[in-house]
N, C-alpha and C positions, 0 to 999 in steps of 0.2 A: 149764373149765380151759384157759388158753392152751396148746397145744403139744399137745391131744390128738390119738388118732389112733381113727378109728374105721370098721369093716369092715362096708360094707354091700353087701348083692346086687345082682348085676347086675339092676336092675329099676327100676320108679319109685319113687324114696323121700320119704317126708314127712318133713321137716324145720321143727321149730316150733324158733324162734329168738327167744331174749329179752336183749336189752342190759342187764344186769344192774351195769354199772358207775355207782361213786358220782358220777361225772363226764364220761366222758367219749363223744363220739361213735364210731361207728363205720362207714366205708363197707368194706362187703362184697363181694366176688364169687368165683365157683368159676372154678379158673383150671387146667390139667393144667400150666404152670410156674408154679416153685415162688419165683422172684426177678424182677421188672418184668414183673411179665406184661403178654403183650398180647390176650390170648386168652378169651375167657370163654364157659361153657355158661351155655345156658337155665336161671334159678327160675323158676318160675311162682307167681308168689303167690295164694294161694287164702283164703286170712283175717289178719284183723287182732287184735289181742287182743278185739274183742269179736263174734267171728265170719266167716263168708262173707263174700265178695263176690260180684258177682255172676255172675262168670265169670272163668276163670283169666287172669292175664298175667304176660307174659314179661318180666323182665329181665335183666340181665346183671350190674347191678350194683344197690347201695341203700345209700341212707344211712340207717341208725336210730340213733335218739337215745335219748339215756339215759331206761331203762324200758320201750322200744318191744317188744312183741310182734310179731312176723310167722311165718307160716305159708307155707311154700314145698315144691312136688314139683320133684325131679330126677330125670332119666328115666339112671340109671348105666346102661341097655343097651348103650349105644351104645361102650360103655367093655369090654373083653378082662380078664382074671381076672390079679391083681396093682397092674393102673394105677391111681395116683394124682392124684386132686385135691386143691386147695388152696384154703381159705376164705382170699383174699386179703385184705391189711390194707391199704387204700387209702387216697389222701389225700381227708380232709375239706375243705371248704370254711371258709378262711381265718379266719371270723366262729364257725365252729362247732367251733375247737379250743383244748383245754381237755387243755393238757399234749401231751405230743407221742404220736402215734396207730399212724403208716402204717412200717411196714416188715415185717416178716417175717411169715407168716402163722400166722394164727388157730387154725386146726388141717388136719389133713388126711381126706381118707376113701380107703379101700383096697376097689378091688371084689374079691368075693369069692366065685367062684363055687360055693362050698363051705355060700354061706346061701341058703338057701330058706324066704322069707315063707310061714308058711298062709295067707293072704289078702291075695295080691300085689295092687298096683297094678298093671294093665295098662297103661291108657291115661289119661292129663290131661284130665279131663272136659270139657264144651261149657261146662256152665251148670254152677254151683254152689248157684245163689238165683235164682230166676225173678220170687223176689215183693220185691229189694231195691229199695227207696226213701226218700228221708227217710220219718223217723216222723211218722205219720198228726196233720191238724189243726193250727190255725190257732195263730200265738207269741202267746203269751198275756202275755205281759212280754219284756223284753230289757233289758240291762245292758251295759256299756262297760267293761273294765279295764285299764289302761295297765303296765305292765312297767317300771320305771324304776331309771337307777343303771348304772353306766358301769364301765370297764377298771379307772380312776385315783377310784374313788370311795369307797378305802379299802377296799373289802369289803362295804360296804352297800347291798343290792338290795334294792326292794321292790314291793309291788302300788299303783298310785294313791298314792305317796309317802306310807303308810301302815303301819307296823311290823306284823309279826304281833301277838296279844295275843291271848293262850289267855281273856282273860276278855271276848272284845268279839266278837261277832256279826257279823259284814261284809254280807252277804246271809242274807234269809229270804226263802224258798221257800215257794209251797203246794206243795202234795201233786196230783197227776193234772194238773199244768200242762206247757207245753211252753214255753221260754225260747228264745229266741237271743242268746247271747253273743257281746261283740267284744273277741277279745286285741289291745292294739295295743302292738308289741315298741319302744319309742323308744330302747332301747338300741343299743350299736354291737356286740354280739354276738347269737348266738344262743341261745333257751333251750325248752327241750321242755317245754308248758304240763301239766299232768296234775290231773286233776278227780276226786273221790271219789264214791262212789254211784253212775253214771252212765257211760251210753255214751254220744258226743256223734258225731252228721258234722260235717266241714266243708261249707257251705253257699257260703264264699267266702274269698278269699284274694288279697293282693294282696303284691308284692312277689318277693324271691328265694328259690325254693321247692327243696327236692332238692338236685341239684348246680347249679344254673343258678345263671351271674352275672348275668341278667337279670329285672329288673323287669317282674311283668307281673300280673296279675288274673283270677285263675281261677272260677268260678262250678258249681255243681252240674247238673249230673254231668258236666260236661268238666271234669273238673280230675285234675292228676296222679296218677301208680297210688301214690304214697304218699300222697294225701291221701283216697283212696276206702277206704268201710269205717267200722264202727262203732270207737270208741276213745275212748280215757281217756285219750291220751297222743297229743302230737303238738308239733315240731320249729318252733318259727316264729322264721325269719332275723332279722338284724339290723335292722332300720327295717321289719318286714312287718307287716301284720293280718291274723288269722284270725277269722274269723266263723262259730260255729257251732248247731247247734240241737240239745236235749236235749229227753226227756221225765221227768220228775221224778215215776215213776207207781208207786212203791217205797214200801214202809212211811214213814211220816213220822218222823223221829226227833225223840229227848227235847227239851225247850227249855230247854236248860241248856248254859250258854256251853263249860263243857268236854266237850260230848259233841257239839261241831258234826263236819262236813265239811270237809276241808280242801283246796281249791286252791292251787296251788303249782308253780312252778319244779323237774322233777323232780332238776337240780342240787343234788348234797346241799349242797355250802357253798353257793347259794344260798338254797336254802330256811331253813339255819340261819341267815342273816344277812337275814333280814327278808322274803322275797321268797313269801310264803305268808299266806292268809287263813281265814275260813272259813266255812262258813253252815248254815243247818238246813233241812230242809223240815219244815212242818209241816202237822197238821191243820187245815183252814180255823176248824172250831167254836173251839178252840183259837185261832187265832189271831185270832177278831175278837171272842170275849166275853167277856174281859178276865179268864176264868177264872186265867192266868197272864198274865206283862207279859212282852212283849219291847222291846228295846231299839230306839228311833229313829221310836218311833211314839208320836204325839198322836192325842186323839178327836175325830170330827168329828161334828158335828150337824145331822143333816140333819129336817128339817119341810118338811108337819106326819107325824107318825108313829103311827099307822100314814096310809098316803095309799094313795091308789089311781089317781092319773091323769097329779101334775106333783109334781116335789121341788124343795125350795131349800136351800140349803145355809148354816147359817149361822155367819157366823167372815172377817173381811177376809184377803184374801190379796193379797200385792204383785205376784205373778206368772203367769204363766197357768201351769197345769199339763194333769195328764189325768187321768181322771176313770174311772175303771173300776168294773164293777157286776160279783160275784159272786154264784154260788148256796153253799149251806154245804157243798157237795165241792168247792170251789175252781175248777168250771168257768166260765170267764169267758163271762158274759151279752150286754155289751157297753161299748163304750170312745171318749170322748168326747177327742180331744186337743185342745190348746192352746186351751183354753177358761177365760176365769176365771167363779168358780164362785157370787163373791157375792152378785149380784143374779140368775143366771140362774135360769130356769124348768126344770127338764129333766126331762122327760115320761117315765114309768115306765109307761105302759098296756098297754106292750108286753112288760113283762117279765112271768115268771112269780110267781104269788101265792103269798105266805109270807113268810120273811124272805130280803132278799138284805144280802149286803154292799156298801161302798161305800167307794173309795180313790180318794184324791185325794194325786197326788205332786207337786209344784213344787218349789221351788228354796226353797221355806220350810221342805220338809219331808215327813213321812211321813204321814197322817194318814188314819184308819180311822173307821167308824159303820156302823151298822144299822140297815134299813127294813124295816118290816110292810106288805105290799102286800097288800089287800085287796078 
């Protein structure tokens, strides 16, 4: 509720903050004036909506975007019984305003030396996660998605100049894989990418991040205190890319076009105007013996089968592609790039016996089959 006021002790307080607007941004900061401040106390942010970090930091202000969760301690001690702070309503950055934002503050807090926590904060810990790192093991796939669609383009935003359609698959997932994704923003605004199922990091980032009107390329783990931390939801400027990696290690859902996963622009008229997809992760057995069809995939035939030393793959291909070998939990074996595949020999002795799978992606197409290694 804009304009609330709320009395907390003099102590260190936890404050989880979620941007819960259908549009718009919000830069924040705690200010003791209440009109142009220029003054601002320590947040410390301590998690993201999908947990810790790895140790607290300090800032004075932040921009989050529509949907964004953050976790922040402020230390009111330092504050006498009555004074007032103020969650300031600051200006956004020029690409990330969406209706007008910045003037009068957000709500206030009143210290209160009349409330006493049973189980105060004392002090802003060192460490919060000693064991934060990307998630474990090697990208087993990656994918490219472009943002497209302009100020003047009517209203129409979409992903890869691609409609949403509740009856169309856009991505499928296995199940215990690990992806890296590239948002690439070609618009001239900004829009907060938000991913179903899934924690994701940013792994890299190029472009104008936060408040910075500077272009610049960030990489893991030097990269800004809003870009660290697990999350479903994240801000990427007008002309930037975000690069990020996920583990997809959650039940596998249904394969039924209306019961995907949805990616998507957490703008709501964006997302109602095209700007949102969706995908499934599934079971691998599922998804390579043809028990049900999914969409975008032809069968490949690989001989002789069962084999046990060199495979060939049979069917012309105009382009080179890459050539990947799974086991039936979806764990990737191993992965042959820019190879064409029609005449070539390519030696299995090394993999494990039983059945593996076999995907071959080009510019032809999808295409999946089955070997018996013996």
């Amino acid at each position: 509720m804009v304009g609330a006021v709320l009395r907390v002790p003099p102590e260190i307080t936890r404050l989880r903050i979620l941007n819960g607007s259908p549009r718009k941004m919000y830069a924040i900061g705690l200010s003791p004036e209440l009109n142009n401040p220029t003054t601002f106390v320590d947040m410390w942010l301590i998690a993201t909506g999908g947990g810790y970090i790895p140790e607290p930091l300090p800032m004075d202000s932040t921009l989050m975007s529509v949907g964004d969760r953050r976790e922040y301690l402020v230390d009111f001690s330092q504050f006498n019984d009555g004074d007032t702070l103020y969650m300031s309503n600051l200006s956004v950055p020029s690409d990330a305003v969406y209706g007008s934002t910045a003037g009068s503050a957000l709500m206030a807090f009143i210290v209160d030396d009349s409330i006493f926590p049973t189980d105060p904060i004392t002090v802003v810990p060192a460490v919060l996660d000693p064991t934060y790192a990307l998630a474990p093991g090697a990208v087993d796939y990656e994918r490219t998605k472009k943002l497209e669609g302009s100020k003047g383009s009517g209203g129409v935003w979409t992903i890869d100049g691609t409609p949403m359609n509740l009856q169309v698959i856009n991505d499928t997932v296995l199940v215990n894989t690990k992806e890296r994704w590239n948002i690439i923003n070609t618009t001239d605004v900004a829009h907060p990418f938000h991913i179903h199922k899934v924690q994701f990091q940013v792994v890299e980032y190029s472009g104008k991040a936060g408040f910075s009107e500077v272009d610049s390329t960030y990489t893991f783990p030097d990269l800004p205190d809003e870009l660290l931390g697990y999350k479903d939801v994240q801000l990427i400027r007008a002309g930037a890319t975000m690069s990020f990696e996920a583990r997809f290690d959650s039940f596998p859902s249904p394969l039924l076009a209306t019961e995907g996963y949805m990616y998507h622009c957490h703008i709501l008229t964006h997302e109602d105007t095209s700007m949102m997809h969706q995908f499934v992760v599934v079971d691998s057995i599922d998804f390579f013996s043809s028990i049900k069809d999914l969409p975008g995939t032809e069968p490949l035939i690989a001989f002789p089968n069962p084999a046990t030393n060199t495979i060939s793959i049979k069917g012309e291909y105009s382009y080179k592609g890459n050539l990947r070998f799974y086991d039936l939990q979806g764990k990737l074996l191993r992965q042959h790039n820019e190879i064409w595949i029609g005449e070539a020999q390519i030696p299995v002795y090394d993999l494990p016996r039983g059945v593996v799978i076999v995907v071959f992606n080009s510019r032809d197409g999808h295409f999946v089959g089955k070997v018996s290694l013996h």
